[in-house]
C-alpha positions as CSV (number, residue, x, y, z in Angstrom):
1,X,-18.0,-35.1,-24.1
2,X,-17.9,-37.8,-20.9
3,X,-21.0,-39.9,-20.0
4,X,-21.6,-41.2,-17.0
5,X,-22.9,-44.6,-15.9
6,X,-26.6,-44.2,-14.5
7,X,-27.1,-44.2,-11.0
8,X,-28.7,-47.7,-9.3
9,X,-32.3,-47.5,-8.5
10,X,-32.9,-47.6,-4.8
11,X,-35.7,-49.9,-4.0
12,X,-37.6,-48.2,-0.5
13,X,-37.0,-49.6,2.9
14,X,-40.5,-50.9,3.2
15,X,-41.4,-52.8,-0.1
16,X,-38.1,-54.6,0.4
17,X,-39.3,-55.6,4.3
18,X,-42.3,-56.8,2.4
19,X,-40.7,-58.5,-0.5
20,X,-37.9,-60.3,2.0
21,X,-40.8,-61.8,4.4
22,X,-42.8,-63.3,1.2
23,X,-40.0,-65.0,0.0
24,X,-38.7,-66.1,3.2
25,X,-41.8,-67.8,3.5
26,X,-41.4,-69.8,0.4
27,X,-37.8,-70.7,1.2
28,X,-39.6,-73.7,2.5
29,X,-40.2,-76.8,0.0
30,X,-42.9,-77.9,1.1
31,X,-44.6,-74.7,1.9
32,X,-43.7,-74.3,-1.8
33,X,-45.4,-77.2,-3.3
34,X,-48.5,-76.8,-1.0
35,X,-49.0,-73.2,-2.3
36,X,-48.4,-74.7,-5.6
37,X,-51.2,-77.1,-5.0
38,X,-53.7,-74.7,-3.9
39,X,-52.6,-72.4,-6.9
40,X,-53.5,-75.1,-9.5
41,X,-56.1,-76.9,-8.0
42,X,-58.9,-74.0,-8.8
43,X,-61.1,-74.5,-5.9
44,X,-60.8,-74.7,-2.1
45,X,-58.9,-77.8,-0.5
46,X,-58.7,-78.8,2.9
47,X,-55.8,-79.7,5.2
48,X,-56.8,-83.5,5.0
49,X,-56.9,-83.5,1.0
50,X,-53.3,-81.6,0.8
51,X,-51.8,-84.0,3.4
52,X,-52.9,-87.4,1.4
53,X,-51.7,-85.3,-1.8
54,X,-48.1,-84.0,-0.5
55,X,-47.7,-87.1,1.5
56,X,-47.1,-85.4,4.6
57,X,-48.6,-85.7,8.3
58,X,-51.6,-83.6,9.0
59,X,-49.6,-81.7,12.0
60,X,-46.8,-80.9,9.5
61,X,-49.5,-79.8,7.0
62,X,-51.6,-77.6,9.0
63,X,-48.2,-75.9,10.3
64,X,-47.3,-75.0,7.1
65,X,-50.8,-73.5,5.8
66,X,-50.4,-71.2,8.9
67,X,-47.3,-69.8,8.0
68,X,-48.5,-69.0,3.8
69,X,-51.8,-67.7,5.5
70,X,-49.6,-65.5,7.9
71,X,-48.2,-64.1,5.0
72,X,-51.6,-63.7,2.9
73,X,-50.6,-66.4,0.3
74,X,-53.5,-68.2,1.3
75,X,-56.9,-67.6,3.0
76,X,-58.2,-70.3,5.8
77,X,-61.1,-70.8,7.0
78,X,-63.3,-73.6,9.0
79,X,-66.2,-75.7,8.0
80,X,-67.2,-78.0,11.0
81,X,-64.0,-79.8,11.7
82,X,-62.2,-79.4,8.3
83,X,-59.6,-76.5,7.8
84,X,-60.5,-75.1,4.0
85,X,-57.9,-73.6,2.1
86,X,-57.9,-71.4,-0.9
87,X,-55.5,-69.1,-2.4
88,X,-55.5,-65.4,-1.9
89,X,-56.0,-64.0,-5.9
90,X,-53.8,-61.2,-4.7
91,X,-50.6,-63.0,-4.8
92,X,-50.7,-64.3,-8.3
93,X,-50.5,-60.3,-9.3
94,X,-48.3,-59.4,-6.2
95,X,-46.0,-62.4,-6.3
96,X,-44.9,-62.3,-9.6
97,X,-45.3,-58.5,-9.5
98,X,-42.6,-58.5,-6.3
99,X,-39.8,-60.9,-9.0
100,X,-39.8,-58.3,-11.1
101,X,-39.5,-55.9,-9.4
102,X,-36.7,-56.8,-7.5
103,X,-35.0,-58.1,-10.9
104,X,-35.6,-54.7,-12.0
105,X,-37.8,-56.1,-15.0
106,X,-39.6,-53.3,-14.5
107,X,-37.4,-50.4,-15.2
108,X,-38.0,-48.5,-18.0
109,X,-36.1,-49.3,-21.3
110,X,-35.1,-47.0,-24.0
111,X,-37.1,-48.3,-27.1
112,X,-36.6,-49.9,-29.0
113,X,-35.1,-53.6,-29.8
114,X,-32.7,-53.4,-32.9
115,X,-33.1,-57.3,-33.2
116,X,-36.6,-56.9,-35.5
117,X,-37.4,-60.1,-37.4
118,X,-36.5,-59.8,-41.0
119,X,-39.7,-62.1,-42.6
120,X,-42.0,-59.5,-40.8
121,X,-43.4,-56.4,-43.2
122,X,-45.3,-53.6,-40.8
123,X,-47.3,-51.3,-43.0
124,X,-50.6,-49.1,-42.9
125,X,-54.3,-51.0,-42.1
126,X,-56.1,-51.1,-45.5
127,X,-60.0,-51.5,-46.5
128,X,-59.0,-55.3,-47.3
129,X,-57.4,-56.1,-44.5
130,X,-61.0,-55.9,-42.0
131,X,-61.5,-59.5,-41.5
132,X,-58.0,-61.1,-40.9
133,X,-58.2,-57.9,-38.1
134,X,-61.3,-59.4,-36.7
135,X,-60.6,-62.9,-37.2
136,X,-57.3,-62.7,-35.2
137,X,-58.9,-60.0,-32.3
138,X,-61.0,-63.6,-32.0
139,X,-58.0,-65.7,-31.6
140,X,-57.0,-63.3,-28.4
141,X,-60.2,-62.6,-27.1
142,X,-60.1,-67.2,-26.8
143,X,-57.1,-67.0,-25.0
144,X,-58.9,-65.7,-22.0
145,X,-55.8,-63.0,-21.4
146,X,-55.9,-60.7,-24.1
147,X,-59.0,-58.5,-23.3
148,X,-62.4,-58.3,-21.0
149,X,-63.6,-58.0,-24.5
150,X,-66.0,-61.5,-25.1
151,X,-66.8,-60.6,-28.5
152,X,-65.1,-59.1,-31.5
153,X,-66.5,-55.2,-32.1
154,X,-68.3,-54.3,-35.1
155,X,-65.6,-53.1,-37.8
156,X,-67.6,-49.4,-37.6
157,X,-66.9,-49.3,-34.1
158,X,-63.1,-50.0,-34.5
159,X,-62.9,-48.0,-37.4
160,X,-64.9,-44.7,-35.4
161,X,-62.5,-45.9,-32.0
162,X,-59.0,-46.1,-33.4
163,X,-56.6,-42.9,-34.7
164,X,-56.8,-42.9,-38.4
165,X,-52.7,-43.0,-38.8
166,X,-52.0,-45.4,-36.0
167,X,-53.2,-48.6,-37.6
168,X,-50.7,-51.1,-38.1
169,X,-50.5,-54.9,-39.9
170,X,-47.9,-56.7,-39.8
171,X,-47.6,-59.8,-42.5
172,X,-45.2,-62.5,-43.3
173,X,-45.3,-63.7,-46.8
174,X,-47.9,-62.0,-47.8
175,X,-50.3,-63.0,-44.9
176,X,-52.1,-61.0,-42.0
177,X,-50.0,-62.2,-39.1
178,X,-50.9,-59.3,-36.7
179,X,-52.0,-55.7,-36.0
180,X,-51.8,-52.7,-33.8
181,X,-54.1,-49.4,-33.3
182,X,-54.0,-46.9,-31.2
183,X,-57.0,-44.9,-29.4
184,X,-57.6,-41.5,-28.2
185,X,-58.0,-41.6,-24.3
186,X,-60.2,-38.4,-24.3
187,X,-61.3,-36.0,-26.4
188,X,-60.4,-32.7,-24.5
189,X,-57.8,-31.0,-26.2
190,X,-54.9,-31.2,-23.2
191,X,-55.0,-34.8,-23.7
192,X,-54.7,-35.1,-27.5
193,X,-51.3,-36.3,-27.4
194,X,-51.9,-39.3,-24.9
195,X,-53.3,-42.6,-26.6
196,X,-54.2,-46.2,-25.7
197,X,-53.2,-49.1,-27.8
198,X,-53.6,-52.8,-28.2
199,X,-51.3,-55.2,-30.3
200,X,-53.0,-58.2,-31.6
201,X,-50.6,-61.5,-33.5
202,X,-52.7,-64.3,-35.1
203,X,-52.7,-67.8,-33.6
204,X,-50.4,-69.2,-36.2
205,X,-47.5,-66.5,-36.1
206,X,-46.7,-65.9,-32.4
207,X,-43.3,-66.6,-31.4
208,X,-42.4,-65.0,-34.7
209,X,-41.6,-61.4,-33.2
210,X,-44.8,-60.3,-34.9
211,X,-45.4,-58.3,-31.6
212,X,-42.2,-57.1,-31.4
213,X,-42.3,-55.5,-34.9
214,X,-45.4,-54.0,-34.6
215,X,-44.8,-52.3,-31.7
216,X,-41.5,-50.7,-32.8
217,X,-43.8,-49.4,-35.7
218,X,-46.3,-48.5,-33.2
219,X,-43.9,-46.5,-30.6
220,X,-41.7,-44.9,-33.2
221,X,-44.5,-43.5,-35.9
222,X,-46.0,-42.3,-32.4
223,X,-43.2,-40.5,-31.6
224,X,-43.1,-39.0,-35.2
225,X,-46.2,-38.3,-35.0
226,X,-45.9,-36.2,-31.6
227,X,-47.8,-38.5,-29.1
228,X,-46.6,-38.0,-26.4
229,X,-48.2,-41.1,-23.9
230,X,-49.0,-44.0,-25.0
231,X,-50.6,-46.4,-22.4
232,X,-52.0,-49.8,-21.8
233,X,-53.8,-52.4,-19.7
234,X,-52.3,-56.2,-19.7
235,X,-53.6,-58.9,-17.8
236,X,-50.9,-59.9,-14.8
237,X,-51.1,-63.8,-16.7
238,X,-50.2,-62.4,-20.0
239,X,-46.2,-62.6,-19.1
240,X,-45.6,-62.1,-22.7
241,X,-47.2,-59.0,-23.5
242,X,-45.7,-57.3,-20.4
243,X,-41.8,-58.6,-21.4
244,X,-42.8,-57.2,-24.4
245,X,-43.8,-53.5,-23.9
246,X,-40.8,-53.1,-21.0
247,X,-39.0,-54.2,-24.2
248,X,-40.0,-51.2,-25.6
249,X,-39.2,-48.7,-23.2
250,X,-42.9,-49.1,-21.4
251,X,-42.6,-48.7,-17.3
252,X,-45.6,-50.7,-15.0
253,X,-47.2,-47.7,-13.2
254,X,-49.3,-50.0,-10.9
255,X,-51.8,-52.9,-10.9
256,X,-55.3,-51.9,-10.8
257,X,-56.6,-54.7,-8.7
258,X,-60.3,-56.6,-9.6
259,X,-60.5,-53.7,-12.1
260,X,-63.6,-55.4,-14.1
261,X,-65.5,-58.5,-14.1
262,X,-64.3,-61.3,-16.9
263,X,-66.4,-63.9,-17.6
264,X,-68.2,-63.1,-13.7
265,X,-65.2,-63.4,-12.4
266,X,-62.8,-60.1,-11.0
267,X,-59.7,-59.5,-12.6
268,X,-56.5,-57.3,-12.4
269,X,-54.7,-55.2,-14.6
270,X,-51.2,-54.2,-14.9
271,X,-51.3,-50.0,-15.9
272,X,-48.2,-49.1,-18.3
273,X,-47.2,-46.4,-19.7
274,X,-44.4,-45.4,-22.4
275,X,-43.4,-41.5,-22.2
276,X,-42.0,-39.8,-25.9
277,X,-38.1,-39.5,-25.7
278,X,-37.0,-35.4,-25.6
């Protein structure tokens, strides 16, 4: 029997027309490092403040907020005589978002990486194993990326929310360095093979390819299990997490823009989903 390479994706007229005008925009240094400024300052600027910062002339600054505010990179507005400046939220989804997709970081994979860490053991949540579970869905919760969660759930409502064979620790030596669970998007019967998950590696083992091994446990017992979906919600900053699950065969189905309020404030959502193979 032959095989046959794949054909190339195609990517549409339009999103590459929209891709090609963003990043023409930004083949400009300067427009660069005054985007960048913006980006990282965490408040609204005005012209004056990013000419003394970039070292530029006023005339030279104002032309270039124009053109990132033509594009939507940044939002403008007045206040008396001073031009304000702020960047548009959007773009630090869409921006990154538009990279990978052109890079075709976004494809789906076939699951899973061979390359597993050999010091990491993946095997059933126990009783014992409760509070290393909660202790390290604290240490993602403080990163500020990992959930909208602000506090850890009560071990009863874990325990009532997550599939009774789709709980996962991994360890190294011995030790809780991470765990996955997967939950039942609905209870209607037509859905019973679709679930939601969430992979969780304590503060002192990331790096390790904790996450990598317990999401290989996580995909394939799904698949032996006859789940057929499994889906998941990532923060856009969580650039980890996403080059993780496409490792795994997971494709981005869209960004669910200002989905919830974290912390006040609205935040997006990158939607991905990993179909069962045959």
């Amino acid at each position: 029997m032959t095989t046959t390479a794949a054909s190339p994706a195609v990517l549409p007229a339009d999103d590459a027309a929209t891709y090609a005008e963003w990043f023409a925009c930004l083949a400009e240094p300067t427009r660069v490092r005054l985007l960048h400024a913006v980006a990282t300052s965490g408040r609204t600027m005005t012209v004056g403040e990013l000419t003394d910062l970039l070292g530029i002339s006023q005339s030279t600054c104002s032309h270039h907020v124009r053109k990132l505010a033509d594009v939507g990179f940044v939002r403008v507005h007045k206040e008396g005589t001073a031009t304000h400046v702020s960047v548009n939220p959007s773009c630090c989804t869409g921006l990154p978002h538009a990279a990978d997709v052109v890079m075709g970081v976004l494809a789906p994979r076939p699951c899973c990486p061979e390359n597993l860490p050999l010091d990491v053991t993946v095997r059933a949540m126990r009783e014992e194993d409760w509070t290393a579970v909660r202790r390290i869905y604290a240490e993602g919760i403080a990163t500020g990326d990992a959930t909208f969660e602000t506090e850890v759930p009560q071990r009863r409502a874990l325990d009532a929310r997550w599939l009774r064979d789709h709980r996962w620790i991994a360890e190294i030596d011995g030790v809780v360095a991470g765990w996955a669970a997967a939950s039942p998007v609905s209870t209607r019967d037509c859905y019973a093979g679709v679930a939601e998950h969430s992979v969780y590696v304590a503060a002192d083992f990331r790096g390790r390819g904790v996450g990598k091994a317990l999401l290989h446990k996580l995909v394939t017992e799904a698949d032996a299990a006859g789940l057929w979906t499994l889906q998941t919600s990532i923060f856009p900053e969580n650039r980890v997490s996403l080059a993780l699950h496409h490792s795994a065969g997971f494709r981005t189905l869209g960004v669910r823009e200002r989905i919830a309020r974290h912390h006040g404030v609205w935040r997006d959502t990158v939607f991905l989903e990993r179909r069962a193979t045959g």
